[in-house]
N, C-alpha and C positions, 0 to 999 in steps of 0.2 A: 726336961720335956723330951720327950721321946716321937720321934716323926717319921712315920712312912711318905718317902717318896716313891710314886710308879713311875715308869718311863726309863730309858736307858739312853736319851743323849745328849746334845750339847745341851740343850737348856734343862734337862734335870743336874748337869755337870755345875752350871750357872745357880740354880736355886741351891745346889746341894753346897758351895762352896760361899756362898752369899749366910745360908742360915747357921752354917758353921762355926761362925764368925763370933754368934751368940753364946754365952755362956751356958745360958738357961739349956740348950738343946744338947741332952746327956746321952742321946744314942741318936744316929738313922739307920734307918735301913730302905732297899733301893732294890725294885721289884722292876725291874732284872737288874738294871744298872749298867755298868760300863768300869772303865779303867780307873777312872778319878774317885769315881764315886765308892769304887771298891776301897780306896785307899782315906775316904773321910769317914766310911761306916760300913754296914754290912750288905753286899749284893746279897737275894735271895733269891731264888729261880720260881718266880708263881706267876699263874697270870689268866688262871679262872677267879674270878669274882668271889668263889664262894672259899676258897685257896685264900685269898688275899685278905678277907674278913675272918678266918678263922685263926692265920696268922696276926692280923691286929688283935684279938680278942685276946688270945695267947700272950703275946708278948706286951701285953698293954700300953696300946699304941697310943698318943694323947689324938695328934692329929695326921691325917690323911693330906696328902697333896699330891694330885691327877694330873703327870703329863701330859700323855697321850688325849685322843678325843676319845677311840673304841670304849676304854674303861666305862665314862663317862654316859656315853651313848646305849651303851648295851644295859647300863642302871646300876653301878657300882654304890652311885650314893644313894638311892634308896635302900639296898641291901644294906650297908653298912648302919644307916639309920637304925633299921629293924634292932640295932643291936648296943644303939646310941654312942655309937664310934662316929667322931668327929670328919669329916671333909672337906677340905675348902675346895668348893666344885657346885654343878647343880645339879639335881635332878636328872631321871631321864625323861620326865617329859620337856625340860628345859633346854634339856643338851641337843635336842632335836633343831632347835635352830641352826644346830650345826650338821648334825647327822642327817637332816631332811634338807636339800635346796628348794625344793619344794614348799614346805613349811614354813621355810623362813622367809622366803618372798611372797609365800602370801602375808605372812606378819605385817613385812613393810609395806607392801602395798594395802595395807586394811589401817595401818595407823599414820599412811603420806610422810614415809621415811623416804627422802629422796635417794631415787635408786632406777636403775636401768626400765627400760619396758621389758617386759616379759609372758612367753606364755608356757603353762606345765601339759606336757604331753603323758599319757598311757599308752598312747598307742603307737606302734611305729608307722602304720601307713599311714595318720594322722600327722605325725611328723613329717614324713617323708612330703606329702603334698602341702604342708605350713610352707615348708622352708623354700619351694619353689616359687612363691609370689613373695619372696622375701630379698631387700636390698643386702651387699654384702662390703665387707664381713659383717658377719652374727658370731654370737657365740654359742658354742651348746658343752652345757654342762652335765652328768651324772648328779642327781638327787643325793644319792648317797654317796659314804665314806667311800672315797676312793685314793685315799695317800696324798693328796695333795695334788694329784697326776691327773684327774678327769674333768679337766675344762681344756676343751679346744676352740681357739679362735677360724674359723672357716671363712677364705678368701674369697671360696665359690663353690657354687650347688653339687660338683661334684666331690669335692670334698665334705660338705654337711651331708650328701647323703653317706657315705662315705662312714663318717663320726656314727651318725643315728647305727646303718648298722654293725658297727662296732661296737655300741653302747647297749646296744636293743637285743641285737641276734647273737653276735660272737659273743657277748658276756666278758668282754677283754679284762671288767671288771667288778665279776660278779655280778652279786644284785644290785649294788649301787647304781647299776645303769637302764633299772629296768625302765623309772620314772627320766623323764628331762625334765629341764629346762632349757629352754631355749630365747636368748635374749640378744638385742641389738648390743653392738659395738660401741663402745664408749673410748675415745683418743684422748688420751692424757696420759698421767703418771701417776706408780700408785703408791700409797703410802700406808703404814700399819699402825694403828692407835688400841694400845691395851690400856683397858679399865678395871679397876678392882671396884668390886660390886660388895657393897653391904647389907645387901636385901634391901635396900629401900632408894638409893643415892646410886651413880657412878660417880670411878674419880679416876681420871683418864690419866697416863703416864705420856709423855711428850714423843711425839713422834718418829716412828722408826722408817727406815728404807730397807726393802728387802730386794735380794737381787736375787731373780726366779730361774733365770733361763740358765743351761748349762755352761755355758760357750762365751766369749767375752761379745762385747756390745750386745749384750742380752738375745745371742743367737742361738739357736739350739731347743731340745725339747726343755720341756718344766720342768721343776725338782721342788724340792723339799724344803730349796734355799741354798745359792751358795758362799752368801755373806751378808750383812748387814750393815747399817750406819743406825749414829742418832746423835742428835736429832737430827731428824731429816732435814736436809739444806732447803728444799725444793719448797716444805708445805710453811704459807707465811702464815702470819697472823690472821690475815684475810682469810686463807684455809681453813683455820681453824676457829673463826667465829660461824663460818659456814657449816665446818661440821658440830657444831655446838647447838647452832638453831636447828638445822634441817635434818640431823641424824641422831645426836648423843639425845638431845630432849624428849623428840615423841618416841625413842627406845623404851627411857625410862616409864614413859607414859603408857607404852605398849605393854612392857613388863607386869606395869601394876594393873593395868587391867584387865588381862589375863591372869594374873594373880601366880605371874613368874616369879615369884620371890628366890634369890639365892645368895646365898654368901660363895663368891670365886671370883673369876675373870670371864670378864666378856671382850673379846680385841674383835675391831674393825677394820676390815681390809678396804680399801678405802681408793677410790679412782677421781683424780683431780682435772676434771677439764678444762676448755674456754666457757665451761655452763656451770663451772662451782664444783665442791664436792660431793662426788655420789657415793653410796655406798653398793661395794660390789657383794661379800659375803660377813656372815657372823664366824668365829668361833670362838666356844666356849672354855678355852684356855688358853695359858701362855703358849705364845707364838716363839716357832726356831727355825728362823737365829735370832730374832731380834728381841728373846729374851734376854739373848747373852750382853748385848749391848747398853740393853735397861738398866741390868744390875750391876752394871760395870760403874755406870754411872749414877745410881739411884744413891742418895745418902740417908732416907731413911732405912731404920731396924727393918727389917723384912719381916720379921717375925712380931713385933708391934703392930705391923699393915697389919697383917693376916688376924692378929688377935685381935684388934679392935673392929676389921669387918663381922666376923663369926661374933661378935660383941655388938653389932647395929651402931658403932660408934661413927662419924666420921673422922676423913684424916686427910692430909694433907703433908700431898708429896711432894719432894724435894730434889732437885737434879744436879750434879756438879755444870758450873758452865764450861764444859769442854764438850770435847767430839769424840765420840767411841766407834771403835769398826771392830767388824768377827771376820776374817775370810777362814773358810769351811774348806778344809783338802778332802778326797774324795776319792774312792777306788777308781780304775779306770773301769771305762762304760757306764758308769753311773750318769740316769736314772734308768738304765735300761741293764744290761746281762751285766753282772758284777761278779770280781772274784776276789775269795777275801782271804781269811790265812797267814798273812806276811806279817812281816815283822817289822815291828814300829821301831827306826833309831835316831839318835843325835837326840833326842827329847830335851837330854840334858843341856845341851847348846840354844837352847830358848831361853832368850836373858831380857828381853823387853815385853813380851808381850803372859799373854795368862792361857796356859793350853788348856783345855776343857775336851777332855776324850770324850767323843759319842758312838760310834760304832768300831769300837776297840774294845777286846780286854785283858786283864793279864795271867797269863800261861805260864808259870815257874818264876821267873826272873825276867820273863819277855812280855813287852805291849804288842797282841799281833790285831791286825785287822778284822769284822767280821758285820761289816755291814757297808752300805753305800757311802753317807756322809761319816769319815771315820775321827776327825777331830779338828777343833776351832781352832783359833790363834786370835785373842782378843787384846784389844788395847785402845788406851785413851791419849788424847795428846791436845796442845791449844790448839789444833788446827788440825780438820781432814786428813791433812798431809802428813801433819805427823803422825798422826796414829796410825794410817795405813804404810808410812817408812816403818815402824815397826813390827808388823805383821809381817809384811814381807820379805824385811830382813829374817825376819825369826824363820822362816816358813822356809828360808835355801836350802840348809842344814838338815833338816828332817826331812828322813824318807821313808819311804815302802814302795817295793814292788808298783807298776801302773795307776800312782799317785797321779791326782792333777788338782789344778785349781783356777779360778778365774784370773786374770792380772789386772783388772780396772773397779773393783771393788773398793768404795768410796774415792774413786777419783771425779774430780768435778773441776 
């Protein structure tokens, strides 16, 4: 079987060494890829849509697998359709729940998915006088794709006006900020639940923790992610019969009566308060890091999942009972001015944990850096403890130039 993956970082690093595993899978190739991935199958530099499809059509690709959201959002899999090349992904008018914040909170709130109050603004002086008779904090989000980076939580009115126009008039981040949202503050903690969707069912994979902020005790701006746990210590059972009732269920009920149908992932970011679980945002693919963590631990075939959903079958996943942690090292200044270029060493001096390069790749004989989050350090162990004693032992050793990384990532 021959498979394209798109995306270039740790959790393309995590699917690409998870389905490697498999016999059946006789070539990949990895649009753009990274360090790892270079070294399981073929990097290939594409990343227009119609580039990406003419290259499957070519190389006669069996199946598609969509890291990133832009692919997805922009309509890769209906293009790919037109040409009956296979994707595990959804549509783009489905990937909108992720591409629109807008969209997707009218979803929930038309099918009573329990989820923050909110309202969608067009206009900025409309904004601007909302948020003046509003209690604080609030949050305000950009509608659109913005990296992970356009949700700010705002203490006070000078700050939400502040956000609006930065989101509205500066364009900090394109168009994604032409629409808001703007929604009340929800105090809890949050949790990430990814679903593999078989056009008809979800079948939810057990609970991750992601650690957002840059800076230890979750200080600092947002990122991308600087490590992961799972399963999440925090969310009990209780959790998650709540989000089972009041989220997973009228999704699925939403899904079909909109007549969302998709064979992919659907993950739930998910905010746990003293009032149960809400749900904060969709997105329509694997989640990073905390894919890294899933497959680390997942003991089913990866490639059986994915066949039997794209097959309408169900399935029924399975988890080692241990504890998995990723800490993410990271240029310095990341999420903000980055510089990249150095040279990755000691790689070889990683004896417990499983490195998964994401914004790295290889130049001659050299791993150098060339993106923000530049590679994992994943491991399992019976205990929290352990598993993050071996990341971070592994993690002394290895260096580059203005590295850093969190120090309390799965400590509890």
């Amino acid at each position: 079987m021959r498979i394209l993956i798109i995306g270039e970082g740790g959790r393309e690093s995590a699917l690409a060494v998870k389905l490697h595993q498999d016999s059946r899978v006789t070539k990949m190739f990895f649009a753009n890829g990274n360090a790892t991935t270079d070294v399981i199958g073929k990097n290939v530099h594409l990343s227009e849509i119609k580039e990406l499809r003419d290259f499957a059509i070519k190389e006669k690709v069996d199946l598609t697998i969509v890291g990133p959201e832009a692919p997805l959002v922009a309509g890769l899999k209906d293009e790919f359709k037109k040409h009956d090349l296979k994707v595990f992904g959804p549509n783009q008018k489905v990937a909108s729940l992720e591409g629109s914040k807008a969209f997707s909170k009218k979803f929930m709130q038309t099918y009573d998915i329990k989820t923050a109050k909110a309202v969608v603004f067009d206009s900025y002086n409309n904004a601007k006088e909302y948020v003046q008779t509003q209690e604080y904090p609030l949050v305000i989000k950009a509608s659109g794709l913005a990296g992970g980076k356009g949700v700010v939580i705002c203490d006070t009115l000078e700050e939400a006006e502040a956000t609006i126009h930065d989101f509205m008039i500066r364009r900090i981040y394109g168009d994604a900020g032409i629409r808001l949202v703007i929604e009340e503050y929800l105090q809890g903690f949050e949790a990430s639940i990814i679903a593999f969707s078989n056009g008809e069912k979800l079948f939810p994979c057990i609970a991750a923790k992601d650690y957002k902020k840059a800076g230890n005790g979750d200080t600092g701006p947002n990122t991308g992610g600087m490590g992961s746990v799972a399963p999440s210590p925090e969310f009990t059972a209780e959790h998650q019969a709540d989000f089972e009732k009041n989220i997973l269920e009228p999704t699925i009920h939403g899904l079909k009566e909109e007549g969302f149908s998709f064979k992919g992932i659907i993950f739930f970011g998910l905010m746990v308060t003293k009032n149960g679980t809400y749900l904060l945002e969709y997105n329509m693919r694997f989640g990073d890091p905390e894919t890294q963590v899933l497959m680390a631990l997942m003991e089913n075939n990866l490639l059986d999942v994915i066949n039997d959903c794209m097959n309408g079958k169900d399935i029924e996943l399975k988890f080692k009972d241990e504890k998995a942690v990723c800490l993410v090292m990271c240029s310095g200044g990341y999420p903000r001015n980055i510089e990249t270029g150095f040279e990755i060493k000691n790689e070889d001096k990683v004896k417990h944990s499983q490195l998964l390069y994401a914004g790295a790749v290889r130049r001659g004989d050299k791993v150098v850096s060339n993106g923000g989050r530049v590679l994992n350090l994943v491991a399992t162990g019976a205990t929290y403890e352990d598993a993050r004693k071996k990341v971070y032992e592994d993690a002394l050793p290895v260096h580059f130039d203005y590295s850093f990384y969190r120090e309390d990532i799965g400590k509890f």
